[in-house]
N, CA, C and O atoms as CSV, one atom per row, in Angstrom:
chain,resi,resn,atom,element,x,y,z
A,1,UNK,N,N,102.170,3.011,84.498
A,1,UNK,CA,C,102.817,4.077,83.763
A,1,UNK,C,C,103.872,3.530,82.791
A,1,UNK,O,O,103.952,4.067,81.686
A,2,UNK,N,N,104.937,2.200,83.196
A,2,UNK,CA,C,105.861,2.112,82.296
A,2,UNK,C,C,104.699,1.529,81.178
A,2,UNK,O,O,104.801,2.102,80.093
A,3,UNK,N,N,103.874,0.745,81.222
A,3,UNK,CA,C,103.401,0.376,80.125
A,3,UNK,C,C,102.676,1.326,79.234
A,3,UNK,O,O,102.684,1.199,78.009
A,4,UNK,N,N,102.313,1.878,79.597
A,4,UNK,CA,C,101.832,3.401,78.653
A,4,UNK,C,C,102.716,4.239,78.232
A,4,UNK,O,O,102.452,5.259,77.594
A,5,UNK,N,N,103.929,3.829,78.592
A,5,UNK,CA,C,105.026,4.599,77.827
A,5,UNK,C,C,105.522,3.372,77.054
A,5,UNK,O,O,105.840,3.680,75.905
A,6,UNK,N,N,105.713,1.838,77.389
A,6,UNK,CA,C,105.714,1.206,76.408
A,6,UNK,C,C,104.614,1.442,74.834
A,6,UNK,O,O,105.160,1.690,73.759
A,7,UNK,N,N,103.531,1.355,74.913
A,7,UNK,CA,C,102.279,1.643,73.932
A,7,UNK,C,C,102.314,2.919,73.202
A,7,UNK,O,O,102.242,2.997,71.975
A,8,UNK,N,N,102.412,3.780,73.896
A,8,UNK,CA,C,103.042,5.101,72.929
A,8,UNK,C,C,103.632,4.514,72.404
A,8,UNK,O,O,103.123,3.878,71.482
A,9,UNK,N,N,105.394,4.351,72.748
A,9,UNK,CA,C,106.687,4.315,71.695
A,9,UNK,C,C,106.053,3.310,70.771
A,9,UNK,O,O,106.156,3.592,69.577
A,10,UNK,N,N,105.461,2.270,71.053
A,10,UNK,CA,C,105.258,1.351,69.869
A,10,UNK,C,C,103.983,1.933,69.209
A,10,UNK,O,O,104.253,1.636,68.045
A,11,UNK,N,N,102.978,2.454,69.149
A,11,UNK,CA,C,102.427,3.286,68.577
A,11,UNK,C,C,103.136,4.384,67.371
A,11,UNK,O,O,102.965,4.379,66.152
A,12,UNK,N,N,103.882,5.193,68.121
A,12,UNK,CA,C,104.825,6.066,67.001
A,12,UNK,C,C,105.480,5.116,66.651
A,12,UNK,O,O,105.724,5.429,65.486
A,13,UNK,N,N,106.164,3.733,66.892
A,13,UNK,CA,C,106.865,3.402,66.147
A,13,UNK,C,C,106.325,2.666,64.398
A,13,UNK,O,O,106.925,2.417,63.352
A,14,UNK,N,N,104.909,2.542,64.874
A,14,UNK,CA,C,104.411,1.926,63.796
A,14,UNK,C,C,104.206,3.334,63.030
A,14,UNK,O,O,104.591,3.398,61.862
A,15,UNK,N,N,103.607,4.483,63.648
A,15,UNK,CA,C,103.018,5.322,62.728
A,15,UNK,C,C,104.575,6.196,61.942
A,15,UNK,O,O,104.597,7.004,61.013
A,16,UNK,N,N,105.701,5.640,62.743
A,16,UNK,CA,C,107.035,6.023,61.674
A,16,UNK,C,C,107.081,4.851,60.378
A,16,UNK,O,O,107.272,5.292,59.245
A,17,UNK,N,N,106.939,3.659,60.533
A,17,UNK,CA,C,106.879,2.602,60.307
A,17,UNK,C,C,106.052,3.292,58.964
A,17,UNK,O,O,106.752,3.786,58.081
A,18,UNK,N,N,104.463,3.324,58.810
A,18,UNK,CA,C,103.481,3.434,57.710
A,18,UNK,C,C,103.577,4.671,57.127
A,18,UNK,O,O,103.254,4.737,55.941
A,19,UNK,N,N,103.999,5.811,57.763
A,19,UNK,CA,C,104.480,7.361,57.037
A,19,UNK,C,C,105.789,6.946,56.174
A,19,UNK,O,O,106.012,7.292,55.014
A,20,UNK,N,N,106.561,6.172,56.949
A,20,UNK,CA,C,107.843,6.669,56.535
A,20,UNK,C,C,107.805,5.636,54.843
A,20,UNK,O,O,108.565,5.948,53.927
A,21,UNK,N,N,107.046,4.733,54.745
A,21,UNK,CA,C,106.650,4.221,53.689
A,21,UNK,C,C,106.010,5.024,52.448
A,21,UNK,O,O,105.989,4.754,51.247
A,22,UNK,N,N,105.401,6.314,53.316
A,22,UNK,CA,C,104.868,7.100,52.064
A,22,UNK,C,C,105.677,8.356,52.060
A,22,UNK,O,O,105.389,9.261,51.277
A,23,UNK,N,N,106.816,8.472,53.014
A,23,UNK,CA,C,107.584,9.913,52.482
A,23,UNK,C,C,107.184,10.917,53.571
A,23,UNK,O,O,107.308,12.138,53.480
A,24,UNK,N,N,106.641,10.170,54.715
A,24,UNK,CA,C,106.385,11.151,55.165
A,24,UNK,C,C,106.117,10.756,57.123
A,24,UNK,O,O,105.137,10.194,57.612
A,25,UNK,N,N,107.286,11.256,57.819
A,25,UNK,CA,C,107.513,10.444,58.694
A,25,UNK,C,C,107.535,11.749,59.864
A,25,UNK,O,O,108.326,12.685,59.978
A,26,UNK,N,N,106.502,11.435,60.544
A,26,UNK,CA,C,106.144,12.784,62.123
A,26,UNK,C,C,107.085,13.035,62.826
A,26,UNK,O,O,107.842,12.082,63.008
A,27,UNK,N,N,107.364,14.032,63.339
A,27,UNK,CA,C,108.090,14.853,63.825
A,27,UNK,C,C,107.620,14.484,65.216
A,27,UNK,O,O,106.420,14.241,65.344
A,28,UNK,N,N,108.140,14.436,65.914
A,28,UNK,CA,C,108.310,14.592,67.664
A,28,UNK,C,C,108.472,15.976,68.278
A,28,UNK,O,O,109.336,16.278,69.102
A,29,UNK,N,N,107.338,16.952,67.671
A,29,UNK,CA,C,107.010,18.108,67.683
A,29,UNK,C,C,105.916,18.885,68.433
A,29,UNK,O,O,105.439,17.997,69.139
A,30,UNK,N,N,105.276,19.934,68.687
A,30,UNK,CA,C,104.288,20.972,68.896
A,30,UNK,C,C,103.111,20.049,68.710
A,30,UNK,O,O,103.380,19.073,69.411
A,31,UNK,N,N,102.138,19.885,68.223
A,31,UNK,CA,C,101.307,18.991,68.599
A,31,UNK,C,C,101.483,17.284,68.351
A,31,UNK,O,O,100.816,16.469,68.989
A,32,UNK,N,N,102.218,17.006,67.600
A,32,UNK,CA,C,102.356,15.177,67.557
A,32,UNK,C,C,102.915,14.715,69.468
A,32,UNK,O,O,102.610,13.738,70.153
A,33,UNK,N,N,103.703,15.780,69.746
A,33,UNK,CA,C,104.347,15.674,70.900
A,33,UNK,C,C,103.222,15.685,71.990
A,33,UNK,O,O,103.171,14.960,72.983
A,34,UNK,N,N,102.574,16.387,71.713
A,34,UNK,CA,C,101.418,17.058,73.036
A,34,UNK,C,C,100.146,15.527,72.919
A,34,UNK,O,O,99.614,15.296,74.005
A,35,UNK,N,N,99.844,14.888,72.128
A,35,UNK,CA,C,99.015,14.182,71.317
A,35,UNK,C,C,99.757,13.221,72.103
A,35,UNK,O,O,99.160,12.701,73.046
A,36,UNK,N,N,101.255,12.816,71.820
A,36,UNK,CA,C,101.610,11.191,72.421
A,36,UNK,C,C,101.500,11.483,74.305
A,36,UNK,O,O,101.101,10.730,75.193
A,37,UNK,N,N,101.968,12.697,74.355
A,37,UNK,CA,C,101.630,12.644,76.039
A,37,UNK,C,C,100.251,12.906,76.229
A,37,UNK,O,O,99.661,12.357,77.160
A,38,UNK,N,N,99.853,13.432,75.705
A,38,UNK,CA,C,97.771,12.966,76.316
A,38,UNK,C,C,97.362,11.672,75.885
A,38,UNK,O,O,96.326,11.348,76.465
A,39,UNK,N,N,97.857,10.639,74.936
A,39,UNK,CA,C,97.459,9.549,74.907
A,39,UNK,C,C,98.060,8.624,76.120
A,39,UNK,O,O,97.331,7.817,76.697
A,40,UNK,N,N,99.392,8.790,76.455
A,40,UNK,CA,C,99.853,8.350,77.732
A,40,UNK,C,C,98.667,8.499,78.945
A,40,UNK,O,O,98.047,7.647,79.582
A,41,UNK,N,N,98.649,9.942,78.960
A,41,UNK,CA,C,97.985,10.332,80.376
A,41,UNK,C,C,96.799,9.389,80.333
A,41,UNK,O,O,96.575,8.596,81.247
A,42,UNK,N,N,96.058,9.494,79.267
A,42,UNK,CA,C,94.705,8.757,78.820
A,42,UNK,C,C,94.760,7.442,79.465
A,42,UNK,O,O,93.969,7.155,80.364
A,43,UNK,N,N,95.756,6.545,79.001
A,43,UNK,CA,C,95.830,5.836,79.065
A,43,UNK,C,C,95.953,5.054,80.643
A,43,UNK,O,O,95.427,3.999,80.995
A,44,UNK,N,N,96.622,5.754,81.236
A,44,UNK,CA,C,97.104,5.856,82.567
A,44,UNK,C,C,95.818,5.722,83.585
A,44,UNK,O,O,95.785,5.100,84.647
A,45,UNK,N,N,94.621,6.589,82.875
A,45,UNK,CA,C,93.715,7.328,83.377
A,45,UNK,C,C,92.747,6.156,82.984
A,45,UNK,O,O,92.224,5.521,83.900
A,46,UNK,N,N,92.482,5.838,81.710
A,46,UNK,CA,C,91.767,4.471,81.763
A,46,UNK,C,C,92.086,3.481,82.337
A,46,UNK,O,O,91.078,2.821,82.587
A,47,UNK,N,N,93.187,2.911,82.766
A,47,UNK,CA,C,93.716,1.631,83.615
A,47,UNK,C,C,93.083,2.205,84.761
A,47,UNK,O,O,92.006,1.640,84.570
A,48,UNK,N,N,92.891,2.852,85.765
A,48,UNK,CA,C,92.417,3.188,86.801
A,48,UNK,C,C,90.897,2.771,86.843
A,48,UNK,O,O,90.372,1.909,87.548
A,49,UNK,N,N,90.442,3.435,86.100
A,49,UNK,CA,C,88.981,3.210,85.564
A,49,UNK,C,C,88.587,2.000,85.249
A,49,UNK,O,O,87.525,1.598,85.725
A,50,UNK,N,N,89.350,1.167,84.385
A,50,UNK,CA,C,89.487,-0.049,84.199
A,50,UNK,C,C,89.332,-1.206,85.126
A,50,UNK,O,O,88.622,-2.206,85.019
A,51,UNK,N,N,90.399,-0.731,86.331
A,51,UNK,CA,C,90.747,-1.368,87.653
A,51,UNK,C,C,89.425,-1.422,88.831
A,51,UNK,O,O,89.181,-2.388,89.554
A,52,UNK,N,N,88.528,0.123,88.795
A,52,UNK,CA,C,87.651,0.485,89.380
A,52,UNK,C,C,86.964,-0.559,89.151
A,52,UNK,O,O,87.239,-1.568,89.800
A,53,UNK,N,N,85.689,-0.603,87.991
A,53,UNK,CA,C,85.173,-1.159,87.010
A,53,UNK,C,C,85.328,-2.248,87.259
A,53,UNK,O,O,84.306,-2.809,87.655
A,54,UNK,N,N,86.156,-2.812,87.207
A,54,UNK,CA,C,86.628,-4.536,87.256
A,54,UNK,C,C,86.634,-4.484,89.306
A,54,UNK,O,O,86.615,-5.617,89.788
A,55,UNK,N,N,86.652,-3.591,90.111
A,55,UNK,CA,C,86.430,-3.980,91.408
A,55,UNK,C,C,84.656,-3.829,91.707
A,55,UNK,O,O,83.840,-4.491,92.350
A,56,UNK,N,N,84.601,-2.711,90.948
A,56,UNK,CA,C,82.369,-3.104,91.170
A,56,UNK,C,C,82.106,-4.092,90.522
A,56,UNK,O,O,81.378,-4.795,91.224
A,57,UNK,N,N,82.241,-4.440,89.802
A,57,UNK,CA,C,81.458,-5.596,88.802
A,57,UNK,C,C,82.554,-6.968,88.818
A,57,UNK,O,O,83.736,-7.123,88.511
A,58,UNK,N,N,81.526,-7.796,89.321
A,58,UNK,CA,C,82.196,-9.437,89.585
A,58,UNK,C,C,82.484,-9.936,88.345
A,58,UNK,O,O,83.705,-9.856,88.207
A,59,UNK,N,N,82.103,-10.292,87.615
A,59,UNK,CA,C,82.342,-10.872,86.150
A,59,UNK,C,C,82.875,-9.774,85.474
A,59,UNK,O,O,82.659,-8.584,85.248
A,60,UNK,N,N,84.187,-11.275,85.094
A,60,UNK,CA,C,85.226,-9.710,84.410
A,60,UNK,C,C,84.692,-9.458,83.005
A,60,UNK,O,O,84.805,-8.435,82.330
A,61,UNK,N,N,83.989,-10.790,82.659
A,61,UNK,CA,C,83.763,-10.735,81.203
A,61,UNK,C,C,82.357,-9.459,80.931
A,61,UNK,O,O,81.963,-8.920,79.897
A,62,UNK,N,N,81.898,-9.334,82.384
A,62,UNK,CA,C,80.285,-8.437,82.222
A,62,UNK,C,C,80.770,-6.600,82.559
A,62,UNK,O,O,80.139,-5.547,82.462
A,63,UNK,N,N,82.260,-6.957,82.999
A,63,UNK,CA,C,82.586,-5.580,83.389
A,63,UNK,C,C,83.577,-4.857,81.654
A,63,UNK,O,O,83.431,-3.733,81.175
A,64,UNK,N,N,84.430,-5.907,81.158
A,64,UNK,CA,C,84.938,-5.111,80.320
A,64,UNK,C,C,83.680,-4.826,78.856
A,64,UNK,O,O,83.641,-3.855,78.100
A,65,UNK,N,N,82.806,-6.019,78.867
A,65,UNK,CA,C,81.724,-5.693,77.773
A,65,UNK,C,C,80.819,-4.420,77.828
A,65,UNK,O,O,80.390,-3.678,76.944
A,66,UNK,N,N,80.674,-4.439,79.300
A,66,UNK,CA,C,79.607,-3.365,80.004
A,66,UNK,C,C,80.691,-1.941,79.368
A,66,UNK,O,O,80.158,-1.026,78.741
A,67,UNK,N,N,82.062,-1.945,79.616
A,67,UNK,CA,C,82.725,-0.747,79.699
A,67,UNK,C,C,82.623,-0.401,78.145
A,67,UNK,O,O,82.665,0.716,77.630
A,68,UNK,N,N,82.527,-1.231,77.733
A,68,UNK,CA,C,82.835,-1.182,75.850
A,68,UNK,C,C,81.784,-0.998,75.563
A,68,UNK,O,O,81.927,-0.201,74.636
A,69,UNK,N,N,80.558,-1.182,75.696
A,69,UNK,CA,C,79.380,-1.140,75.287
A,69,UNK,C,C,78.712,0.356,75.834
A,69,UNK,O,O,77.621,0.632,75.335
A,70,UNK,N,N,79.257,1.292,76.770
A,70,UNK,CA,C,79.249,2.315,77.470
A,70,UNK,C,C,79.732,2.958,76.471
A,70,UNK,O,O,78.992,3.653,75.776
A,71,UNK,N,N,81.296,2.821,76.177
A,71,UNK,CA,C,81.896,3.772,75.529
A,71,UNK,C,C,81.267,3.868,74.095
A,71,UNK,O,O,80.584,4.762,73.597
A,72,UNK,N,N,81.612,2.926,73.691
A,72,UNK,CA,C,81.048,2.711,72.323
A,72,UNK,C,C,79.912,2.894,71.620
A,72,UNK,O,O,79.709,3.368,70.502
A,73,UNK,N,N,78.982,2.304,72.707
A,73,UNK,CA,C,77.218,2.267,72.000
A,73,UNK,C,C,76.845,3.830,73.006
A,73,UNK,O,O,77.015,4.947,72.518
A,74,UNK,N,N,76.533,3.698,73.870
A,74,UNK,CA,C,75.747,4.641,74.782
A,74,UNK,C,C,76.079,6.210,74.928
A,74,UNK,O,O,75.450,7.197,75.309
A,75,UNK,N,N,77.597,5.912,74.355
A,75,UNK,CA,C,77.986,7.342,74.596
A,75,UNK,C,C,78.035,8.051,73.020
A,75,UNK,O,O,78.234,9.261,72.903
A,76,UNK,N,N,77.797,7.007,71.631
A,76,UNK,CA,C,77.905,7.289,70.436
A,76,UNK,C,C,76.197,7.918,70.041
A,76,UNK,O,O,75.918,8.756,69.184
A,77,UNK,N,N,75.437,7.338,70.790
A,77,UNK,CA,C,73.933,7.220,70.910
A,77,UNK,C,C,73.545,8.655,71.643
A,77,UNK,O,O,72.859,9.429,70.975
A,78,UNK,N,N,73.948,9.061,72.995
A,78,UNK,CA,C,74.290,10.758,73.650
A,78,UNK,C,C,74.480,11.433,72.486
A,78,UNK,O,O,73.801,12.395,72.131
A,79,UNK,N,N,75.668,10.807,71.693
A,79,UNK,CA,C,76.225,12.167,71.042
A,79,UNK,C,C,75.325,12.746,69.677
A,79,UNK,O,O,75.321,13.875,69.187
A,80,UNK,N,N,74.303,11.075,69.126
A,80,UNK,CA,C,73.739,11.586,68.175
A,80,UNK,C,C,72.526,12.404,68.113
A,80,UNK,O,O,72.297,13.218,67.219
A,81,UNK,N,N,71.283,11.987,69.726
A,81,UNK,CA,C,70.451,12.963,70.036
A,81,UNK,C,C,71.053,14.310,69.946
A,81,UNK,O,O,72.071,14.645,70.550
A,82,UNK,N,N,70.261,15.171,69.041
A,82,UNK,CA,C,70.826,16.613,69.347
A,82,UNK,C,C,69.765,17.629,70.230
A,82,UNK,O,O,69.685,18.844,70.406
A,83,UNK,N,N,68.873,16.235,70.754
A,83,UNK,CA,C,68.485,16.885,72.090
A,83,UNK,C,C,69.510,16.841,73.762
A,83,UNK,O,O,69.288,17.595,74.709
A,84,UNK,N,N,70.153,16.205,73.739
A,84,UNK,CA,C,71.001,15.287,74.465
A,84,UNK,C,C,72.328,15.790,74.682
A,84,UNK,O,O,72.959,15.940,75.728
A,85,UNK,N,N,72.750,16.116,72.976
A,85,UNK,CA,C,74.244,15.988,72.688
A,85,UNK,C,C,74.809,16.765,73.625
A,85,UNK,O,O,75.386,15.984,74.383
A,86,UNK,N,N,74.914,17.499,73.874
A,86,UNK,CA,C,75.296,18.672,74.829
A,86,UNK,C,C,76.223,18.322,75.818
A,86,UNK,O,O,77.250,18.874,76.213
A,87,UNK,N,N,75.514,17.045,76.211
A,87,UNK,CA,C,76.149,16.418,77.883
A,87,UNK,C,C,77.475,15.523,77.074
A,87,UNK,O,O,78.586,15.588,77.600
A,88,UNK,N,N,77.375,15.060,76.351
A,88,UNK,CA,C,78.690,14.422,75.537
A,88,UNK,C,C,79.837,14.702,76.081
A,88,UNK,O,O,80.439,13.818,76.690
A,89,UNK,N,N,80.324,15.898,75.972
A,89,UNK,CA,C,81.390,16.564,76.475
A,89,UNK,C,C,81.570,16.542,77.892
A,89,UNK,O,O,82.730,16.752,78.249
A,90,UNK,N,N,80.637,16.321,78.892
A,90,UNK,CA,C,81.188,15.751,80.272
A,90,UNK,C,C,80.741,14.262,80.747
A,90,UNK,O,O,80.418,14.016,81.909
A,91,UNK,N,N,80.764,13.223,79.616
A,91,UNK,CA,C,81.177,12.189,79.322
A,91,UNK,C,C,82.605,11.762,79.520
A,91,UNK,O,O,83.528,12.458,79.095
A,92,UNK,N,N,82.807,10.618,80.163
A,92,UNK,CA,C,84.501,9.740,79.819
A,92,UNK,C,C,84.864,9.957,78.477
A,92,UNK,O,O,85.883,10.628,78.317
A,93,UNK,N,N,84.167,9.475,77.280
A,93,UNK,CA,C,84.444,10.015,75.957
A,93,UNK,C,C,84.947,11.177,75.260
A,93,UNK,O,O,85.845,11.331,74.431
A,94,UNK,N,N,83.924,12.143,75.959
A,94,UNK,CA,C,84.004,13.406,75.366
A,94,UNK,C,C,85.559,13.749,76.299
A,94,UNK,O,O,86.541,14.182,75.695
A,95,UNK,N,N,85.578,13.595,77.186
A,95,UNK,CA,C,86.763,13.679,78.520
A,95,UNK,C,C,87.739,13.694,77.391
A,95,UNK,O,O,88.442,14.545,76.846
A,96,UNK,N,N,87.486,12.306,77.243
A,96,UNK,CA,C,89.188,11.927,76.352
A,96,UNK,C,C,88.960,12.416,75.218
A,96,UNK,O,O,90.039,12.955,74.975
A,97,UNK,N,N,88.047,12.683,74.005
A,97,UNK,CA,C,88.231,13.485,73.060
A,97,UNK,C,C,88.929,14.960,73.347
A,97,UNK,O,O,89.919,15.463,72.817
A,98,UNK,N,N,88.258,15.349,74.138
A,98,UNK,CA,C,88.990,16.852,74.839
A,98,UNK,C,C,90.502,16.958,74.997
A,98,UNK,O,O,91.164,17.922,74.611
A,99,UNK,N,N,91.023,15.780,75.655
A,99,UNK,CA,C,92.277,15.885,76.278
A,99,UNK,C,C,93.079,15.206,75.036
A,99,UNK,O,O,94.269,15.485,75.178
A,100,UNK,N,N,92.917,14.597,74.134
A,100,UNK,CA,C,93.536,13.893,72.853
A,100,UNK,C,C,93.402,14.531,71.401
A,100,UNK,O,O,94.288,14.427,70.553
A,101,UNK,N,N,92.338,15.126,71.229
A,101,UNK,CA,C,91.811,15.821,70.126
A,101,UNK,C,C,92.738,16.839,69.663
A,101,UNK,O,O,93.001,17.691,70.511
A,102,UNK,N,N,93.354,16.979,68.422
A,102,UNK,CA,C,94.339,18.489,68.119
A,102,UNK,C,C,93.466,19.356,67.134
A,102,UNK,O,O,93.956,19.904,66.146
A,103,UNK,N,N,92.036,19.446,67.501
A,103,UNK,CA,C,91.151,20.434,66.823
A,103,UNK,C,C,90.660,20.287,68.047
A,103,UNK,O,O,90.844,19.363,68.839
A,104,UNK,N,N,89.679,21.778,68.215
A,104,UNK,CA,C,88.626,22.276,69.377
A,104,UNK,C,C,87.390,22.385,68.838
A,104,UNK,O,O,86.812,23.385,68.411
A,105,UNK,N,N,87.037,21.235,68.902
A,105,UNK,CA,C,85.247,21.421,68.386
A,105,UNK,C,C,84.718,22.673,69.551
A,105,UNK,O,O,85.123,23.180,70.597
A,106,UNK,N,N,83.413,22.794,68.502
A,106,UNK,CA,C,82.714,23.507,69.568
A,106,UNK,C,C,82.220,23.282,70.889
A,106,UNK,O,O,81.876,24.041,71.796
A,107,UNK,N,N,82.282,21.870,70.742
A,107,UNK,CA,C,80.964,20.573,71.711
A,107,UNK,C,C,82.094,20.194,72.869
A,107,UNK,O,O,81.783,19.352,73.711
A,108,UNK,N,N,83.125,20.683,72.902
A,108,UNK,CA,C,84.240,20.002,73.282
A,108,UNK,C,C,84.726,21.206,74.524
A,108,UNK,O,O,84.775,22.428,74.387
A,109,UNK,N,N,85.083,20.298,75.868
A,109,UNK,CA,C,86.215,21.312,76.897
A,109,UNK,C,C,87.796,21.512,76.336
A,109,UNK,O,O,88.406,20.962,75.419
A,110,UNK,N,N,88.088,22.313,77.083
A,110,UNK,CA,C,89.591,23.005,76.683
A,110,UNK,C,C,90.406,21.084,77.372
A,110,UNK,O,O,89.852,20.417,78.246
A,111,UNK,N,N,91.666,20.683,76.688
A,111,UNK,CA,C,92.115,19.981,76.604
A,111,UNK,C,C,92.442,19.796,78.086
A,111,UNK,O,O,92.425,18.625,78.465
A,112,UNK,N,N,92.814,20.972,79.234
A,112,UNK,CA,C,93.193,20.562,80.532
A,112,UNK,C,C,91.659,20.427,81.013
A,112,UNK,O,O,91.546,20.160,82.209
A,113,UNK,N,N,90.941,20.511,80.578
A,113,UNK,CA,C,90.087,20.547,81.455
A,113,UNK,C,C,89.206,19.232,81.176
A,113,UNK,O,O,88.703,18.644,82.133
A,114,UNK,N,N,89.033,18.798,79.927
A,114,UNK,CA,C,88.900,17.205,79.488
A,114,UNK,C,C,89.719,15.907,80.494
A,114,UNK,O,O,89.103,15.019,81.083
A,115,UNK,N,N,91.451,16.108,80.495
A,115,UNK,CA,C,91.956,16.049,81.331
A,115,UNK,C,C,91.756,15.433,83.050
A,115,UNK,O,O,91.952,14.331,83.561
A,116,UNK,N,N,91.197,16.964,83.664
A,116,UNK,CA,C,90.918,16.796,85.014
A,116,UNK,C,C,89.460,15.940,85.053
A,116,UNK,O,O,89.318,15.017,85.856
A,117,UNK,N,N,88.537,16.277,84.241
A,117,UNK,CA,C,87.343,15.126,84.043
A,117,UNK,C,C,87.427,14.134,83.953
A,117,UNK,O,O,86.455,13.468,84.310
A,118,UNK,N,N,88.571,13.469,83.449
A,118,UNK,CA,C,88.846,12.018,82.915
A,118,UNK,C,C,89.461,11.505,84.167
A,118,UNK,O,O,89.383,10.389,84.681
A,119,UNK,N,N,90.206,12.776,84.608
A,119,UNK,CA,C,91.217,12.199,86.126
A,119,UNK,C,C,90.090,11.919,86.998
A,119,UNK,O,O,90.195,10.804,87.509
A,120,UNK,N,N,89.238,12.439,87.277
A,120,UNK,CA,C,87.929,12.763,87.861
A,120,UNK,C,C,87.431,11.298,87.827
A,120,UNK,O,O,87.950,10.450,88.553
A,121,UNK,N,N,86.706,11.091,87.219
A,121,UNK,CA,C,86.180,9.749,86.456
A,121,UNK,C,C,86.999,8.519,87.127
A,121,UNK,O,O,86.593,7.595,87.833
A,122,UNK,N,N,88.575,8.904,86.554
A,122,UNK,CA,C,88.915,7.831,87.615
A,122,UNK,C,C,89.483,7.848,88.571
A,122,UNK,O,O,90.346,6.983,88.720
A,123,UNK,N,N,89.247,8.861,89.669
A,123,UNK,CA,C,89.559,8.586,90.818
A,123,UNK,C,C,87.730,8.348,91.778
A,123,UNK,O,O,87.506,7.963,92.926
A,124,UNK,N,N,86.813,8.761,90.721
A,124,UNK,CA,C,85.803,7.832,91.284
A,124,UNK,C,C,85.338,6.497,91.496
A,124,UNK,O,O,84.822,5.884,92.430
A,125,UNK,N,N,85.794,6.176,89.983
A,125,UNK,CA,C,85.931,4.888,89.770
A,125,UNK,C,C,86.819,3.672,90.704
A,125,UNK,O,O,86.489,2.571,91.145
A,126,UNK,N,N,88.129,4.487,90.756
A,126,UNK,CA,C,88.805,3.455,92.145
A,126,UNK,C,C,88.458,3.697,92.885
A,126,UNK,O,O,88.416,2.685,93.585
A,127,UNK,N,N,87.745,5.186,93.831
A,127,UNK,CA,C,87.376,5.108,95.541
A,127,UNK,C,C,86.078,4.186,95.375
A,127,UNK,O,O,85.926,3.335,96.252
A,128,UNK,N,N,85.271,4.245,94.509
A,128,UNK,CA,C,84.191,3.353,94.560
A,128,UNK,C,C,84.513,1.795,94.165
A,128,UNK,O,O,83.584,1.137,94.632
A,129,UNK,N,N,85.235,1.121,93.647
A,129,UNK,CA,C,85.691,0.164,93.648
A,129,UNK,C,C,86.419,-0.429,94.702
A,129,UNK,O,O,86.127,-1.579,95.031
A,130,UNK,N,N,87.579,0.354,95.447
A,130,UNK,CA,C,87.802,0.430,96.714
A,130,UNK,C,C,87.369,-0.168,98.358
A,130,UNK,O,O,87.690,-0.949,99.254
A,131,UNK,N,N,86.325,0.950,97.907
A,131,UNK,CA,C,85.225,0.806,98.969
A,131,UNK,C,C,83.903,-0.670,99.077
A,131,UNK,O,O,83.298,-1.340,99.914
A,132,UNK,N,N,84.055,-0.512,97.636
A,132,UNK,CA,C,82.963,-2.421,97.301
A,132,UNK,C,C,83.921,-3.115,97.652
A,132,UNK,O,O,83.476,-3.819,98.559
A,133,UNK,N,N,85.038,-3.370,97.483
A,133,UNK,CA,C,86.289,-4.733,97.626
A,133,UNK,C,C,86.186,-4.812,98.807
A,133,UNK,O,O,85.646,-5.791,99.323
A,134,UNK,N,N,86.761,-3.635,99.635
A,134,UNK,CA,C,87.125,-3.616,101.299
A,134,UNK,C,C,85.608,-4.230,102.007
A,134,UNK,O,O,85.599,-5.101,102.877
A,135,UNK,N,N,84.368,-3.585,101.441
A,135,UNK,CA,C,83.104,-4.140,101.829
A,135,UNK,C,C,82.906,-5.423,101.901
A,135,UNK,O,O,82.375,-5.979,102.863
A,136,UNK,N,N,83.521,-6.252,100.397
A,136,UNK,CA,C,83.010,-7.223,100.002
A,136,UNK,C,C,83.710,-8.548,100.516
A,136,UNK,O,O,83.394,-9.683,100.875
A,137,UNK,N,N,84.730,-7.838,100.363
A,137,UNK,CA,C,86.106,-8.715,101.098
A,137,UNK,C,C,86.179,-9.386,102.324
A,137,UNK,O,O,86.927,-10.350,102.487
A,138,UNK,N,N,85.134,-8.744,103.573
A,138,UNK,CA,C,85.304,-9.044,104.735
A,138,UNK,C,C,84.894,-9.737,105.225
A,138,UNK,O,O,83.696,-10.023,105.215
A,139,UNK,N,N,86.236,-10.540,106.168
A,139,UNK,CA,C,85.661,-12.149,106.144
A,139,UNK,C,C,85.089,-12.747,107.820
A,139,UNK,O,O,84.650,-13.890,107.951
């Protein structure tokens, strides 16, 4: 948690940093405000997931590629079938688009409820990681 409140502040601090260069520097307001605390939570919420992830899968180098290659390729690939697309939104992706996003697509859950999916996600992710370590562990 402190480090996700480190990454925010330095986050806004850059995006004061490149506005304030053009005249135009965000407010710590109604949605910029709501936006830096769902990127926190997010964030919070991916380290878990992260942690999971990295306890199923032995190679760290096959677990963070695998996770990136999930998010990135597989879940960009869901979203473009528009036979498919549908499920996007109860995706990790769509999760965090939901809970970060300050527009409501159509394709998209209400922001708490993106949220509890993402929390979801990773509290599967650590009981199942958990449960492989304690398995795997025993000597």
């Amino acid at each position: 948690m402190p480090f996700a409140l480190v990454v925010v502040a330095v986050n806004y601090g850059v995006a004061v940093v490149a506005a304030g260069a053009r005249g135009a520097v965000p407010a710590l307001t109604g949605d910029n405000l709501r936006v830096l605390a769902s990127s926190g939570l997010a964030l919070v919420v991916h380290t878990v997931i992260g942690v999971g992830l990295g306890a199923l899968v032995r190679n760290q180098v096959g677990a963070i590629v695998g996770g990136l290659v999930y998010l990135f390729v597989v879940e960009s690939i869901v979203r473009q079938i528009s036979a498919i697309a549908g499920a996007y939104k109860w995706l990790p992706g769509g999760a965090l688009e939901a809970l970060t996003a300050t527009f409501q697509g159509p394709d998209l859950l209400e922001p708490w409820q993106g949220g509890l999916l993402l929390l979801g996600y990773g509290l599967v992710a650590a009981l199942l990681g958990t449960l492989l370590a304690v398995r795997r562990d025993v000597v």
